[in-house]
N, C-alpha and C positions, 0 to 999 in steps of 0.2 A: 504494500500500500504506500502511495507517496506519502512524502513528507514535508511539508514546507517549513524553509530554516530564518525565522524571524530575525529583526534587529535588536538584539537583548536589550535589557536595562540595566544600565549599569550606575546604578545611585537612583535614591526618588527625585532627586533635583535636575536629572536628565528626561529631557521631550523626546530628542532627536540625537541624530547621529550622523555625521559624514563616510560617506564608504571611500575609502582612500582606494584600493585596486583589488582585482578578484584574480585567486590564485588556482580555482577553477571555472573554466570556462563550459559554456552548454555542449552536451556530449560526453564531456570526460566521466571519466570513472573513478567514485570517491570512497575510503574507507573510512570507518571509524577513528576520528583525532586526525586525519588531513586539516589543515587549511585552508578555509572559504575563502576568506574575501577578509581585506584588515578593515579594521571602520574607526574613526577619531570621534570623541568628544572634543569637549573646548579645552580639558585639560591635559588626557592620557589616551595612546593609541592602543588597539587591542585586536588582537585577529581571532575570528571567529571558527571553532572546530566542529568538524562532521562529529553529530551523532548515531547516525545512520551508515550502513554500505549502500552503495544505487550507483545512478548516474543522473547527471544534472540535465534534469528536462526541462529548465525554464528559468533566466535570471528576469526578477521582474522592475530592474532599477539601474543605473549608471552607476559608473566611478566618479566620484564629486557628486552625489545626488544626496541628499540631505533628507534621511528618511527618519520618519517617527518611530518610537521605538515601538515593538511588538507587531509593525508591518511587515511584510513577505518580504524577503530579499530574492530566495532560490528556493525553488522546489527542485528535490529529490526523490527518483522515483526508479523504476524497472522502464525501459524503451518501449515505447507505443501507451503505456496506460495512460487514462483519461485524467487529469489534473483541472478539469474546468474547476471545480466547486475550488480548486484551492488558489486558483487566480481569480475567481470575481472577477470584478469590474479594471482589472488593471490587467496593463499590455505589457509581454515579453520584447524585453528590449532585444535587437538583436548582440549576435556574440561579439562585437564589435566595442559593445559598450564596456566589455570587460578589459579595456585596453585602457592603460596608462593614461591618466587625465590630460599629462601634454606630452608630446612627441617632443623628443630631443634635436636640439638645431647643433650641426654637423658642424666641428672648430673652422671649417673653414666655411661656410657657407652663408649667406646671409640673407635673414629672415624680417622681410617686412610687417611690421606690425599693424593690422587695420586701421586707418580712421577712424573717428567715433562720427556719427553723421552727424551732415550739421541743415540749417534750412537748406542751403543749396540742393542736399540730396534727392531731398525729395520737392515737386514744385509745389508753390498754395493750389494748385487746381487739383491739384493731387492728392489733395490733403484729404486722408480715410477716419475715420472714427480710430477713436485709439484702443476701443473696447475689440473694433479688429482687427488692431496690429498684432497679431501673435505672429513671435516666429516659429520658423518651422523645428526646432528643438527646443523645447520645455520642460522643467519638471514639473510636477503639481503642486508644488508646496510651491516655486514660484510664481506660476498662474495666479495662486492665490491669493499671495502676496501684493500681486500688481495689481489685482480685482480689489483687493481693498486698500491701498495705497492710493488708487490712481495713478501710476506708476508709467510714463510713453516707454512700452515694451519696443519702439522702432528704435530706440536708442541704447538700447541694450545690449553689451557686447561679453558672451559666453563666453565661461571659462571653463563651463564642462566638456566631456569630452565631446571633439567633434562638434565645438562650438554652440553645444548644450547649455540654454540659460539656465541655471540653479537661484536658488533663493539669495543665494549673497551678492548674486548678479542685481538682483533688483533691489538690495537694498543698496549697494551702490548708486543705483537712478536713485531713488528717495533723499539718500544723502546729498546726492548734488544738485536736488531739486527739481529735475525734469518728472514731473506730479501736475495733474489737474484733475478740475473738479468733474463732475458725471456729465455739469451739462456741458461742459467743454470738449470735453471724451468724446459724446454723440454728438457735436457739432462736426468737430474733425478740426485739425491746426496743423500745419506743416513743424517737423520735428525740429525742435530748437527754439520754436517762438518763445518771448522771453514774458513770462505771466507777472500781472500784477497785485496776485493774492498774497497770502503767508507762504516767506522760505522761497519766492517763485511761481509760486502755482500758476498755473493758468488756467482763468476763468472765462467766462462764457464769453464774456466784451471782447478778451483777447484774440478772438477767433473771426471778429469782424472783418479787420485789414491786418493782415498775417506782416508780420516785416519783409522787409525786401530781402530777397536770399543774396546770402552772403558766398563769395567765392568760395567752396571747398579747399581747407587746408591741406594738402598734399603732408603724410605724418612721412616722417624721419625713420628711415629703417634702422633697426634697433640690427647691429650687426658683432660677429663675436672675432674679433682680430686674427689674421692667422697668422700662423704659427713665423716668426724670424726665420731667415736662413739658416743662424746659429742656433736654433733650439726648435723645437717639436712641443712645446708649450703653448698652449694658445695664452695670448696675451690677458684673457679673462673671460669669466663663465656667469650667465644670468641663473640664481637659484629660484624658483618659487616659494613663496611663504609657505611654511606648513600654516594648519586652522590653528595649531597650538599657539605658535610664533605671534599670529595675527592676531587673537587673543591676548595676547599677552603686552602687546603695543597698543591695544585699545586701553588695556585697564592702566597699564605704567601711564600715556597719556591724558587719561581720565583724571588722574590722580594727581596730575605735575598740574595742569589747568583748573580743578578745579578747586583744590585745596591750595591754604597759605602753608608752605610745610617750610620749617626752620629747624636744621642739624645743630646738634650741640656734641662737642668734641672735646673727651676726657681720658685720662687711664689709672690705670689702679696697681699697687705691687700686686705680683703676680707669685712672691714667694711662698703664701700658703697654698697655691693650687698647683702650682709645679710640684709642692713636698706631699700633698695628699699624693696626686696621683703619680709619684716616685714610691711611694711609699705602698700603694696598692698593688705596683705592677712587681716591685718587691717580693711581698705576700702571693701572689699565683706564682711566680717566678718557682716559693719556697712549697708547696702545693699545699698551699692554707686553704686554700680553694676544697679542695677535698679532705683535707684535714677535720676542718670544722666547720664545713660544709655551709659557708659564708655566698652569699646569692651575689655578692657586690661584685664579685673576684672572676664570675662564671665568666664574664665579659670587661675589663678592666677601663672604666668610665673614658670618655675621652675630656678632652680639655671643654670642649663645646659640651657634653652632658652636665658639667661644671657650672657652666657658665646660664644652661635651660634651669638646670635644678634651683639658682638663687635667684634667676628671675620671675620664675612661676610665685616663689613667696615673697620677697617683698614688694612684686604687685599690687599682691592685696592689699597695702598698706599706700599706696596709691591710686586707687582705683580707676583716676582720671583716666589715667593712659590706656586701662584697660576697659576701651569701652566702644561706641560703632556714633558715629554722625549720622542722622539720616534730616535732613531739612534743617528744621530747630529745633530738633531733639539728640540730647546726647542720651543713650543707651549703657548704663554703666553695669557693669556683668561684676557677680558677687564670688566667681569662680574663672580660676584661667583657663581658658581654651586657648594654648600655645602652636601657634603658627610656626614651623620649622621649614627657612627655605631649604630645597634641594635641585643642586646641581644635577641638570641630567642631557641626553644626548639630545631629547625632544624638545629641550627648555625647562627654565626654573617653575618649578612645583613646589608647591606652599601643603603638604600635609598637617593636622591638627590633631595635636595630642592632649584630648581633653579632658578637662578637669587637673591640670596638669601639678598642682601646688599638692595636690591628695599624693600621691604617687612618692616611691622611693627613690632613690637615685639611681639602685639597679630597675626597677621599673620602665622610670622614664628614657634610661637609656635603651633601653630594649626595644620599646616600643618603637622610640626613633630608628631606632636601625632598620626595625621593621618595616617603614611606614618610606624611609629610605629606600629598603629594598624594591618596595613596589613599583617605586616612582620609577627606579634605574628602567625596570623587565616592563612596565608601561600596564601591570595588571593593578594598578591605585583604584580604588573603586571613587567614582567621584564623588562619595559623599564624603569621604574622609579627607578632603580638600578642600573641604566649606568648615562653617561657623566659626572660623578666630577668633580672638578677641585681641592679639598682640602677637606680633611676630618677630620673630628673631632669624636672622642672617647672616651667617660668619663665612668670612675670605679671607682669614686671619693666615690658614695655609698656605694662602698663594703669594704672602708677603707685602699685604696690605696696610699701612699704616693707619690710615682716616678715609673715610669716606664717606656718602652722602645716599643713604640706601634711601628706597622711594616706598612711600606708605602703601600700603595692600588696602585698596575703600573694601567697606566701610568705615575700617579702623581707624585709630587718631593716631599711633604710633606705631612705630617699626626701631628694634637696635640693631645696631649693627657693631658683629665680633670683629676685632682687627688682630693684628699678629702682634708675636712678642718684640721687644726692640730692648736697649740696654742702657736705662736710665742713670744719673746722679745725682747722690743727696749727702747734705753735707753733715754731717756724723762729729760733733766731737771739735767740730773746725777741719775736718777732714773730709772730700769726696770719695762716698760710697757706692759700688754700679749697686745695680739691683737690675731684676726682669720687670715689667713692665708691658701690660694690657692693654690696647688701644679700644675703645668702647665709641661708638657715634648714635644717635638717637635724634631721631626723625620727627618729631613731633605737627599735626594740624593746628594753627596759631587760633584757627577759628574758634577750637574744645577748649584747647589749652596752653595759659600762657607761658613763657619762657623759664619762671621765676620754679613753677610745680613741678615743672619737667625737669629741670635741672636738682631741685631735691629728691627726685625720684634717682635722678641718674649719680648721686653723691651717695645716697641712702645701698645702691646695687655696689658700689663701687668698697663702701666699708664691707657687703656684705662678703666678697669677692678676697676681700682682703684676711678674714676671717672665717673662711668658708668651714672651719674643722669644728666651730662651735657649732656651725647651723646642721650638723648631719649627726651629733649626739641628739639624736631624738627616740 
């Protein structure tokens, strides 16, 4: 009996899902645990595995096609049986669709990029209703988009495969305004006319005397250098955004624009956190670990579990910082939900280990490792990548001294771990080195003013300094 292979969900705070490329095509023959087809959230990519043997009798969706979750992706079946009831009302794309979203352009070859049309394209006598501008490749989640947007689909330039509009195709139009209203739509307006509504819009007046068309700009071929005499390098390579990437530069630019964010830059001796954890790696060294069967030693803390463990509790003792903006409401959380960036191949992922101030220091660091691990392999489920309340981000390893990390919204602050360096203090009328912490903190000026933030970041910095009392507990 077929079987049709859905779009999981992966977290409740997931609608949809991008299908990045399908790894079997219609026809082929699949076993149990082969991979389908890999599909992206906004945060983590994941490929999806047969649970079935068959063969693939029907993909019913593109690569870049932006499908809701628990819809059909592939039916799997035995050759020849009847799979109506399990496609419904939606169309087997053909096997074409399973091919790579862009075709690679050849180091030496060069690849003109279309124009976006402009009035010229098309004449005012020519101007059709935009309700039936559809082009000839759509998905439905776009369609619907531009049906409720108002959205001029003639201006739309695919980035699915084979020049398949997808939904972020049209939210592009939206964003740069080419939108009008219903009765403008069934009036008709030559593409490009410039509206006098909200954002642009074009409204029904604008359709009376269209503007005079403008010469079509001839676009610049986007071209990739070939290779010198002396080398077989090309001179450079156009990458596409992943979703993850592109995400990720929505919300970093959301955050620089719409918040007042002010860095404050401090450090702290670092001589009782290098002796603790000298002193723990000691102990497993001496196998105290199974000796007496100590939880802490299983995994020997790192510098950065150190530095999560004292910030989760004196937190609480500022509460400011741990807390969400949303309009004119500051949101102050009576528990941390600690945000831990992590470095990864797909881009930085923010996992949240919650309730974080409850937990032990083998705890907390455990879980990070965990929550690390997932992000690396891309299996993070996405809910464990929501609800912060403060986050923390160390590039202390890569020899960072200060820097100026960027708040996570809705949050009001973010630290930032820096590396060790080798300070002097004068002892006696004598200079003394000592190691030395560089610490940066991010704070929203709108939440919170310079003066709280800065006792917050004095208050971490004794605690840091003193860390062997805070773990007798």
């Amino acid at each position: 009996m077929a079987t049709a292979v859905i779009m999981p969900r992966q977290g409740q705070s997931v609608e949809s899902c991008i299908i990045g490329e399908f790894h079997k095509q219609k026809g082929d023959t699949v076993s149990i645990g082969d991979a389908l087809f890999t599909y992206e959230t906004d945060k983590a990519t994941f490929d999806e595995q047969a649970k079935v043997d068959g063969t693939v009798l029907a993909i019913l969706v593109a690569a870049g096609d932006d499908v809701p979750v628990l819809d059909t992706v592939m039916i799997i079946g035995e050759p020849g049986e009847d799979i109506a009831d399990l496609v419904g009302d939606q169309t087997a794309v053909s096997t074409t669709a399973a091919e790579p979203a862009q075709t690679p352009v050849a180091a030496t070859a060069e690849a003109p990029v279309a124009a976006a049309p402009t009035a010229a394209t098309v004449p005012a006598k020519e101007a059709a209703p935009v309700s039936g501008a559809q082009p000839e490749r759509i998905s439905p989640r776009a369609r619907n988009l531009a049906a409720r947007s108002g959205a001029d689909l003639r201006l739309a330039q695919g980035s699915g495969p084979q020049g398949r509009v997808i939904e972020r195709d049209v939210e592009a139009l939206v964003a740069a305004g080419h939108v009008a209203s219903p009765a403008a739509a069934a009036l008709g307006f030559a593409p490009g006319t410039e509206g006098s509504g909200v954002a642009g819009r074009v409204m029904a007046g604008d359709t009376v005397a269209p503007p005079a068309a403008a010469p079509a700009a001839t676009a610049a071929p986007t071209t990739v250098a070939a290779p010198t005499e002396t080398s077989a390098v090309p001179e450079y390579e156009d990458r596409k955004l992943t979703n993850i990437r592109k995400v990720i530069a929505r919300t970093m630019h959301k955050s620089l624009s719409e918040m007042a964010q002010l860095t404050l830059h401090t450090s702290f001796d670092a001589t009782d956190l290098l002796a603790i954890r000298a002193r723990l790696k000691k102990a497993k060294e001496a196998g105290l670990d199974e000796k007496l069967g100590l939880p802490i030693l299983a995994k020997v803390p790192t510098f950065n579990d150190l530095v999560l463990y004292a910030t989760a509790r004196v937190l609480l003792k500022h509460k400011e910082l741990n807390a969400h903006l949303a309009d004119d409401t500051l949101r102050v959380f009576n528990t941390v939900h600690l945000g831990v960036a992590v470095d990864t191949p797909r881009g930085l992922m923010v996992p949240t280990v919650r309730s974080a101030e409850t937990k032990s220091l083998a705890e907390l660091g455990n879980e990070v490792r965990e929550l690390a691990a997932a992000c690396q392999t891309g299996s993070i489920n996405p809910d464990l990548l929501a609800g912060g309340t403060f986050t923390v981000t160390n590039v202390g390893s890569l020899g960072v001294e200060y820097f100026t990390p960027v708040i996570n919204p809705p949050q009001v602050a973010i630290l930032g771990v820096c590396g060790l360096t080798t300070k002097l203090r004068m002892v006696n009328g004598e200079a003394v080195p000592y190691q030395a912490m560089g610490l940066s903190l991010t704070h929203d000026h709108r939440a919170i003013d310079g003066a709280p933030a800065a006792r917050f970041l004095k208050d971490l910095c004794t605690a840091l300094e003193n860390l062997s009392l805070y773990l007798i507990d």
